[in-house]
N, C-alpha and C positions, 0 to 999 in steps of 0.2 A: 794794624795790630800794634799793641804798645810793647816796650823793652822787654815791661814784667811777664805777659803772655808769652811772648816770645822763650823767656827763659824756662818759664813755665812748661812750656809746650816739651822743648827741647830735653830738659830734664826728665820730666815724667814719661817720655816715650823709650830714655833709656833706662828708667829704672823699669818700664814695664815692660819691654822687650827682655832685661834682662830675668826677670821672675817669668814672666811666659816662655822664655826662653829654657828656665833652668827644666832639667831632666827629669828632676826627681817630682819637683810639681805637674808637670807632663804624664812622669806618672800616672801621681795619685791622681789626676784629671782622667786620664784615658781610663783607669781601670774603675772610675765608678760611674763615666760617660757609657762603658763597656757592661758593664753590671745593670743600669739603671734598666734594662726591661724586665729581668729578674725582679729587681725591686720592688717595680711598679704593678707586674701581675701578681706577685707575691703577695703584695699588702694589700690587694683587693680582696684576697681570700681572707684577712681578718673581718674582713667590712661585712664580708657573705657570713662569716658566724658571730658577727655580735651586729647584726639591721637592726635600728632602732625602729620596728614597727612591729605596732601592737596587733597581738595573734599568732608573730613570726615564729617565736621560741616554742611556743606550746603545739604548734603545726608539726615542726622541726622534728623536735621531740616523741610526739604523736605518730611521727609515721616511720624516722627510721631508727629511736632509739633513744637512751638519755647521750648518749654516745654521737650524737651526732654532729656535735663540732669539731669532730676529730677529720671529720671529712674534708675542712679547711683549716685546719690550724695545722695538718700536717704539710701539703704544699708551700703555708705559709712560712713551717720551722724549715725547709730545707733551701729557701729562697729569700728572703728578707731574714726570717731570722737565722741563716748562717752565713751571713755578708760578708765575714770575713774573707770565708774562704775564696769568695767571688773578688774579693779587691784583693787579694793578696796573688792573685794567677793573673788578673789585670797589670797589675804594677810589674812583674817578673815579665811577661808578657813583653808593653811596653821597654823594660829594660835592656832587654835582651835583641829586640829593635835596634835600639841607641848603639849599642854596642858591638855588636853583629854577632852575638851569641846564639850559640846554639837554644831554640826556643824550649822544648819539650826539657833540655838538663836545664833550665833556669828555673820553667815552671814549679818543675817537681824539685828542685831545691829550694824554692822557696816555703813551698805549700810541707814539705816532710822537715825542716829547721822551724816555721809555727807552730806544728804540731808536737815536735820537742818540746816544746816551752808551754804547752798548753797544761795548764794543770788539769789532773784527771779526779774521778768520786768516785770513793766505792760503793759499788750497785748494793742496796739494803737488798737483803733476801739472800744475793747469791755469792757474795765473798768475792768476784771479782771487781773489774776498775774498768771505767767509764769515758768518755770525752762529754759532759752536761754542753749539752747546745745550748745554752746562755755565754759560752765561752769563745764559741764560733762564731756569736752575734755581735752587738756592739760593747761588749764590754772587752772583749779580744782584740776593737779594731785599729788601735792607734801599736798594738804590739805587732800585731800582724803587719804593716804598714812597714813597722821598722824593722821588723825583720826578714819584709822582701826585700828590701833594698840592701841590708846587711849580708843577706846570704848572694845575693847577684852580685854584689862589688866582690863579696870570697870568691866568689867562682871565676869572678872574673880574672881575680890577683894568681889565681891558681892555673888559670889559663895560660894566660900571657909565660910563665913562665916555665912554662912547658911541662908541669907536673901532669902528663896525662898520658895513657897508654899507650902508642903507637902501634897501630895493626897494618900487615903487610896490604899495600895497595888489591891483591885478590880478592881480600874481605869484602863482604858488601858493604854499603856507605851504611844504611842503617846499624848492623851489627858494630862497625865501628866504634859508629857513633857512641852506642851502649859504653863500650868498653872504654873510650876516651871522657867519660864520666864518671868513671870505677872511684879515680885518687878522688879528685875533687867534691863526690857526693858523701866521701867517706870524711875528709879534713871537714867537711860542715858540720856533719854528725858528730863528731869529735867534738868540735867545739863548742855546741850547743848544749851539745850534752854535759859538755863541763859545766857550761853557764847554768843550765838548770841546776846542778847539781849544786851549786854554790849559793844558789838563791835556798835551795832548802834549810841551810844554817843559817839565815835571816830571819828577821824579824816578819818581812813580806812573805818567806817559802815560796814564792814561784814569782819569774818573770811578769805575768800577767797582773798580778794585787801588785807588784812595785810600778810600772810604767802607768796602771789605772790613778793609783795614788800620787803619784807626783807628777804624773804629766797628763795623763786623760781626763781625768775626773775636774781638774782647776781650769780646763782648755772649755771644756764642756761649760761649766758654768758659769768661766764669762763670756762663751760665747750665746748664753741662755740670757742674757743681761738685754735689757732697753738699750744701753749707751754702746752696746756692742757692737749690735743688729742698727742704730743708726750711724757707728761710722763704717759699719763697710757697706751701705747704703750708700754715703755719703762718697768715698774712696771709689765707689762702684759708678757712682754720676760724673765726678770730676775727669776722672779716666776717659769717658764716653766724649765730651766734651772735647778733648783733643785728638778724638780719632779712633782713641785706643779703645780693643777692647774689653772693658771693663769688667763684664758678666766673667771673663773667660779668667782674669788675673782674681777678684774676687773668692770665683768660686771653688778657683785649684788651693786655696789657703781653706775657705769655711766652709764649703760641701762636706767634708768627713765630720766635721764638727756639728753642722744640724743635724745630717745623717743619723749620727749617733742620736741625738734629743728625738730624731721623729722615733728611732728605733725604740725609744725608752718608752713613748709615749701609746706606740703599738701595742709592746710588751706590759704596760699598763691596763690599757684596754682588754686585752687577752685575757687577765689575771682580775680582770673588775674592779681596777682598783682607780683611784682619783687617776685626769691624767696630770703628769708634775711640769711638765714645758709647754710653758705660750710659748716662746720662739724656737722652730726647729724649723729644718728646710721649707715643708709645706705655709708654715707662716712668711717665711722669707717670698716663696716665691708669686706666694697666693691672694696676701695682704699686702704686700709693699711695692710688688713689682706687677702694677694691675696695668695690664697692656704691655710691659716689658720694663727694662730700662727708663729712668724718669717719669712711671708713669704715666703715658703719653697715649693711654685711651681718652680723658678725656677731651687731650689738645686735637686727636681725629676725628671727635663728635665735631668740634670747633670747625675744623676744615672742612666739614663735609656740609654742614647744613648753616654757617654761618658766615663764611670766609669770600667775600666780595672779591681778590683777585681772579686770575684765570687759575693762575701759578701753585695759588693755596689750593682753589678748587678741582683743579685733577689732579694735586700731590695726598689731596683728601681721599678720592674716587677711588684711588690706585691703592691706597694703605690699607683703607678698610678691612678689607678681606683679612691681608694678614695679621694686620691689627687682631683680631675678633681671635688669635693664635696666639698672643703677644709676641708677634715677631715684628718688628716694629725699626728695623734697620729704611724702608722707605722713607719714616719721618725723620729718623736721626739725618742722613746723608741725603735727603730730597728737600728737606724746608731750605737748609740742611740748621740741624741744629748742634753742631759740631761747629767751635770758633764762630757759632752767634753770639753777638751781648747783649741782645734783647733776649733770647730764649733760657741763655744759662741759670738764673737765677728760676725761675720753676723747674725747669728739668732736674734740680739737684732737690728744691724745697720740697716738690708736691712728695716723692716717695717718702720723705722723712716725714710729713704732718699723715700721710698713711699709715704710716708704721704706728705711731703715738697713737692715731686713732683706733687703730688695730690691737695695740698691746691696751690700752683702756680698757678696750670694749672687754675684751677676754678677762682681764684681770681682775674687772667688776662684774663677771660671769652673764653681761648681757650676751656675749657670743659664746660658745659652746670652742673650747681646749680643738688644735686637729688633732685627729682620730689615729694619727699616726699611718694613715693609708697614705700610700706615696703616688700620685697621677701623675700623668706628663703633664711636661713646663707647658705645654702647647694648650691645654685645655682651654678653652675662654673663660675667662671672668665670669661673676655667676653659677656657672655650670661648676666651677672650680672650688667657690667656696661652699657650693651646698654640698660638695662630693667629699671635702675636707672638716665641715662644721655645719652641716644641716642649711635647713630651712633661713637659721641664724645669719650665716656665714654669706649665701648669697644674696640677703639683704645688706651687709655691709659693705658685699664687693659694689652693691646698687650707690649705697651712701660715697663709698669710697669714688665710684667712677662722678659723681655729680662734683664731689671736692673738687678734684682734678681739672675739671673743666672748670670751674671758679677761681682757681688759682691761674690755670694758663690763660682763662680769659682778656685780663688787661694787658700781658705783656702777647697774647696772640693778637688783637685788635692792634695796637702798634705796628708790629710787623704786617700781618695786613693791609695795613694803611701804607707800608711803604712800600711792599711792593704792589699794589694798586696804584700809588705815586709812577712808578717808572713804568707800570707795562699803559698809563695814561697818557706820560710823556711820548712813551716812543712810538704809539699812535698818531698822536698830534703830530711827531716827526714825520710821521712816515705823507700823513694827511697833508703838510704843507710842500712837503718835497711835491707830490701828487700837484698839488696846485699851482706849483712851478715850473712843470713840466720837467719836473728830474724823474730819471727812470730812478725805481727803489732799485736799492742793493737787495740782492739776493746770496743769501752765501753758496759758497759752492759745496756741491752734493760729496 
């Protein structure tokens, strides 16, 4: 291995230990790792009231009402479309882990200081005030975000320094507990409450239109960019290549970030309206990462029905399966294509000439916008894009999986060839020792 690798190596495993490492990315990782089967059934139930098939609406309709999307858009509003509240008890959650915090006063300090901040509407008809679940959803979530972690660090500074009730050891631990969160739930509410109250003399009037405005809304749209979606493609390959994992450092920075774009795009769909993002999670994970990481379903077609060593040929056998999952750690650490120099230059290119294929295809509306339905990573190919983009979509994942295999084809045939080269030699070793009457080495068991 040359200096520059070496240095390479060395560097980028502690820059990504230390971001895998940091807390607060752990976090927002854990609580939308934690969230995502809400998510995923969640946004099925969009898919159930707006099936693009003909008869569907007018049956729908016909049998239990004009009313009857409400039968899935209401599941949907309390699961995908109130994400917040799910990643904001995630993160409090996890932090409260980290720290050795008491869990239930973390959670509910987090989840009653967003809710401070949350701007409310007055209900038309009845003179009262409201929480609009579009606030709970993703236009909430970068505030919510920050303000679990803001009220879990107060709690915690409140902690530590003993501001907290002390009940005689008779007391039950539960009741205690209550009572040693009296100061601390109270100094939150205070404080958030002032912060609200200050945002009302602004030009924003509420916490939420200020952090959308200057920090959500610009995060969102470049991370809706072509040049965006291929450098953390890219960032996501290079990482993989030394070990590290890349999916996992990637995706605790731009998960909240697609998230949001597929949320909009749902929310679009819901309301009829055009959808506005090619790239959000499901384009990330469904067009550009087809087999996993690098791309590397079509280097398993490679292995399985073309690959002349033994070595390729049951490191083929053995993937497959999880392959067909895009789970695809047997071909990273089994060719191994981690610190190869034949394999790194496709594993990094093929997902990026997917992506451009991908954002093409959509943007000149041969593919059909995803639907904003969120499926597991796990789904297979095909199955994944027609779930996400019709009929369209899993003809591209078709298109996309042949790319693949044409890109990793010359530098897989190389490789091939050499280790075909040594498990030829060490036959031939083994065959003349044999004819010399040397016993073979056998390793021990």
């Amino acid at each position: 291995m040359s200096n520059a690798m070496v240095w390479a190596e060395d560097h980028l495993t502690v820059l990504a230990g230390r971001l895998d490492g940091n807390r607060y990315l752990t976090a927002v990782k854990n609580s939308f790792i934690g969230a995502m089967s809400l998510l995923i059934i969640g946004s099925f139930f969009i898919l159930l009231a707006y099936l693009p098939i003909g008869g569907y609406t007018d049956f729908m309709a016909g049998t239990f009402g004009s009313d009857w999307q409400s039968f899935f858009t209401i599941p949907y509003n309390v699961t995908m479309g109130a994400m917040t509240l799910w990643v904001v008890i995630g993160i409090a959650n996890s932090l409260s882990e980290s720290y050795k915090l008491d869990r239930m006063a973390c959670i509910l300090a987090a989840l009653v200081s967003f809710l401070v901040l949350t701007p409310t509407e007055v209900l038309v008809g009845s003179g009262g005030t409201g929480l609009p679940l579009a606030n709970l959803s993703a236009n909430g979530l970068f505030l919510g975000m920050i303000v679990a972690v803001a009220a879990v660090e107060i709690l915690r500074f409140v902690d530590h320094r003993g501001w907290t009730i002390k009940m005689p050891a008779s007391v039950p631990s539960n009741v205690a507990k209550s009572f040693s969160s009296l100061i601390p739930i109270a100094v939150l509410l205070v404080l958030f409450n002032v912060v609200r109250m200050l945002f009302t003399v602004t030009e924003y009037h509420d916490a939420q239109t200020f952090i959308f405005a200057l920090l959500q809304s610009p995060l969102t749209a470049l991370g809706a960019t072509l040049p965006a979606t291929l450098l953390a493609s890219f960032v996501e390959s290079a990482l993989w290549i030394f070990g590290i994992h890349g999916g996992n450092i990637v995706g605790g920075i731009m998960t909240p970030i697609w998230l949001s774009l597929t949320s909009e795009n749902a929310t679009a769909l819901a309301a009829g309206h055009t959808l506005p993002n090619i790239v959000d999670y499901q384009f990330y994970m469904n067009f550009v990462k087809v087999g996993g990481s690098g791309a590397t379903f079509g280097l398993v077609l490679l292995l399985v029905f073309l690959a002349k060593s033994k070595q390729f040929r049951t490191i083929g056998k053995l993937a497959i399966g999880p392959e067909i999952f895009t789970i695809n750690e047997p071909i990273i650490f089994g060719i191994p294509v981690v610190l190869n120099p034949i394999l790194i230059i496709p594993f990094v290119l093929t997902p990026l000439v997917l992506c451009v294929v991908a954002w093409v295809s959509m943007a000149t509306g041969i593919v059909p916008l995803t639907n904003g339905v969120n499926i597991p990573w796990t789904t297979p190919p095909i199955i994944s894009g027609f779930l996400v983009s019709g009929w369209q979509g899993a003809t591209l994942n078709v298109v996309q999986i042949v790319i693949s295999a044409l890109i990793y084809f010359p530098f897989f045939k190389v490789a091939d060839r050499i280790a075909l080269g040594k498990e030829l030699a060490a036959e031939a070793e083994i065959t003349a020792e044999a004819s010399l009457g040397k016993p073979t080495q056998v390793a021990a068991a």
